[in-house]
C-alpha positions as MATLAB code, in Angstrom:
seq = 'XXXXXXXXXXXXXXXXXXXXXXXXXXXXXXXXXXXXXXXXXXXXXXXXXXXXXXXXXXXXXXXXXXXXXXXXXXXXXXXXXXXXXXXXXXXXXXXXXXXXXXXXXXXXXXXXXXXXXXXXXXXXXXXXXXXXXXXXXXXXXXXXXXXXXXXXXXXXXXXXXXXXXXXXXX';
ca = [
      73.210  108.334   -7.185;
      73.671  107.169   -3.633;
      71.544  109.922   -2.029;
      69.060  109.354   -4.529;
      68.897  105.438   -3.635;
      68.830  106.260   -0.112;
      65.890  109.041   -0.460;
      64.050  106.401   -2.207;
      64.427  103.793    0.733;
      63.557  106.536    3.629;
      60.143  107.193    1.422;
      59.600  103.323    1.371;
      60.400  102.885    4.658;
      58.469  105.806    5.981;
      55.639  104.894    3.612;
      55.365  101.201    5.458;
      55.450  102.610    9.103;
      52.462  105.334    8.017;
      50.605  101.887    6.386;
      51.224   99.864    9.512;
      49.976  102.417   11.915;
      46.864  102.830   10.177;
      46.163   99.077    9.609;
      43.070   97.734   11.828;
      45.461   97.938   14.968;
      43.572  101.501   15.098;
      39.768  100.161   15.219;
      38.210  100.390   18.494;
      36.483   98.071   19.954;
      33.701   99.317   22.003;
      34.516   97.225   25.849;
      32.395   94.725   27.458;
      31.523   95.648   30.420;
      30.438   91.954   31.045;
      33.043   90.335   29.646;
      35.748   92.321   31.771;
      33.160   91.784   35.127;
      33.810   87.891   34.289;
      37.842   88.312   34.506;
      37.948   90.400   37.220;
      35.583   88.185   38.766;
      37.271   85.001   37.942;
      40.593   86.471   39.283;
      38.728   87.177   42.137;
      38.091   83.091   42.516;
      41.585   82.347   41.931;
      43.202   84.854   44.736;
      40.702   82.431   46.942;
      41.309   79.496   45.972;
      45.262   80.033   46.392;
      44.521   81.331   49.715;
      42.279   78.655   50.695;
      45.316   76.527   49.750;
      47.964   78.466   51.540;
      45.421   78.667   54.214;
      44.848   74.828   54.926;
      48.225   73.637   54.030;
      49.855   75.112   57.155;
      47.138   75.256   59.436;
      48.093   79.799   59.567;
      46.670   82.880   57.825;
      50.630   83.957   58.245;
      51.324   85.211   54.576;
      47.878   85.558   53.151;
      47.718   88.928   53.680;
      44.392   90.512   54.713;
      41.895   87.717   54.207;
      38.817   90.526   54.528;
      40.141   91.225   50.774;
      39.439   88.088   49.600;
      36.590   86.546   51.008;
      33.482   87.847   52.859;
      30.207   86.616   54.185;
      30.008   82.926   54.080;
      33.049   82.449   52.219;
      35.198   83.787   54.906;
      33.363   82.430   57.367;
      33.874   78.745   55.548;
      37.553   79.412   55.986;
      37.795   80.737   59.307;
      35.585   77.341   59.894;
      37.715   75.087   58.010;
      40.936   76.615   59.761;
      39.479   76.372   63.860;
      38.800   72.589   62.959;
      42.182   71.741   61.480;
      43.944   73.684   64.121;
      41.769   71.678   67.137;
      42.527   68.585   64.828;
      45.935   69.363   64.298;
      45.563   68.715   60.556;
      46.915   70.256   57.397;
      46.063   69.768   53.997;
      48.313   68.138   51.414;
      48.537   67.948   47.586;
      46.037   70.161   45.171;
      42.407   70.057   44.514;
      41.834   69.505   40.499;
      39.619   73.006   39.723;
      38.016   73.704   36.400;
      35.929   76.533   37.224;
      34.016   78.876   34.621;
      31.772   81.980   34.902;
      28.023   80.927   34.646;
      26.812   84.647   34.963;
      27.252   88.073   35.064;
      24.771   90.743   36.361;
      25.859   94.437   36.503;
      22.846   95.629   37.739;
      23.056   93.767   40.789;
      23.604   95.453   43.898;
      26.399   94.697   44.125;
      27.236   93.603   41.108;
      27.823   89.710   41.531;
      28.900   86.815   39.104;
      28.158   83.193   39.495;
      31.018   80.284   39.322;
      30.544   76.941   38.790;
      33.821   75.360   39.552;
      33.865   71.349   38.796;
      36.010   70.296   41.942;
      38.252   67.049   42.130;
      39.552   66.599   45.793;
      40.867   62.873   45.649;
      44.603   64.517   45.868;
      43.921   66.924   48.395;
      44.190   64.796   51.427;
      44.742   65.248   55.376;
      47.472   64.638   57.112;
      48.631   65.233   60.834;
      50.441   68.762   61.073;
      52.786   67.379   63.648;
      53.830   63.277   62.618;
      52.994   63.983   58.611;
      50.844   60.726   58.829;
      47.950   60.155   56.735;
      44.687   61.372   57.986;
      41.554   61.080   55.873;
      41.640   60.815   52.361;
      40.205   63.366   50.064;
      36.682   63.889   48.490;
      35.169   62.730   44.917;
      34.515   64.985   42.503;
      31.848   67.566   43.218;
      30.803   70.691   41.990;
      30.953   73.931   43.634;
      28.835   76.705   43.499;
      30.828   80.803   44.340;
      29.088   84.176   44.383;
      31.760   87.000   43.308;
      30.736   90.345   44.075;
      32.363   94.084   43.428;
      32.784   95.640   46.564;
      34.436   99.176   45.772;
      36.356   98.769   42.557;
      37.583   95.024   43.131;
      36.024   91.830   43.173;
      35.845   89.365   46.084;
      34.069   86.067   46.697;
      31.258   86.158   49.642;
      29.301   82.883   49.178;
      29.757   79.400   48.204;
      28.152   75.821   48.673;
      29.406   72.659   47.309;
      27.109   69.924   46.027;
      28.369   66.436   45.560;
      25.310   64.518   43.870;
      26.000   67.830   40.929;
      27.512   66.060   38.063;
      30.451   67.454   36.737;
];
């Protein structure tokens, strides 16, 4: 009677797993391309927009890693800018930029393949102060709305342009 009773419960129990495992877990969905080009590519903003912040908040590319796989074109040469002006200045960069950024575009057949960001950019927090004394520099900027270029060099994604527009409603 026992054997019996547990026979029935190993067919029920096998008989739910072999349900389960052919529920609509096991539909594919066809990818999109685009879609996954927009992750990739927003990724690709964040890794420079945490390196921007590393970047400028100690005045050092020390611990950044190889900027080259990050930014390129104009974007890296807006950093390597923004860093030979707050070393001469002997500024840093405190607090965080507010970011809100989204893909605006995605074209694959591109070469390379690029997406647009629009990133609506609040800078009132992100203020400079004196690397040395800590003192209060200049205060940060109003909201304004930046524009980024990602593009797929290789297999990853990397931003290479940008401009910033502060009469751009956010």
């Amino acid at each position: 009677m026992l054997r019996k009773r547990l026979a029935g419960y190993a067919v029920v129990l096998c008989s739910a797993v072999l349900l389960t495992s052919c529920s609509s877990s096991s539909v594919r969905v066809a990818p999109d391309p685009a879609a996954d080009a927009s992750e990739q590519a927003m990724a690709a903003y964040w890794a420079f927009r945490d390196a921007e912040l590393k970047i400028y908040s100690t005045g050092s590319l020390d611990g950044v890693g190889d900027i080259k796989t990050i930014a390129r074109g104009e974007a890296l040469k807006h950093i390597q800018r923004n860093l030979a002006y707050f070393r001469g200045a002997g500024l840093v960069m405190k607090g965080r930029p507010v970011l809100s950024p989204k893909v605006q575009s995605v074209d694959l057949n591109s070469a390379p393949p690029t997406a647009r960001i629009r990133d609506c950019q609040d800078s009132t927090n992100y203020v400079s102060i004196d690397k040395f004394t800590g003192e209060f520099k200049f205060p940060g900027n109003p909201p304004s709305v930046g524009h980024y270029i990602a593009e797929r060099v290789d297999s990853h994604w990397i931003i290479s342009d940008l401009a910033s527009y502060s009469n751009e409603k956010c």
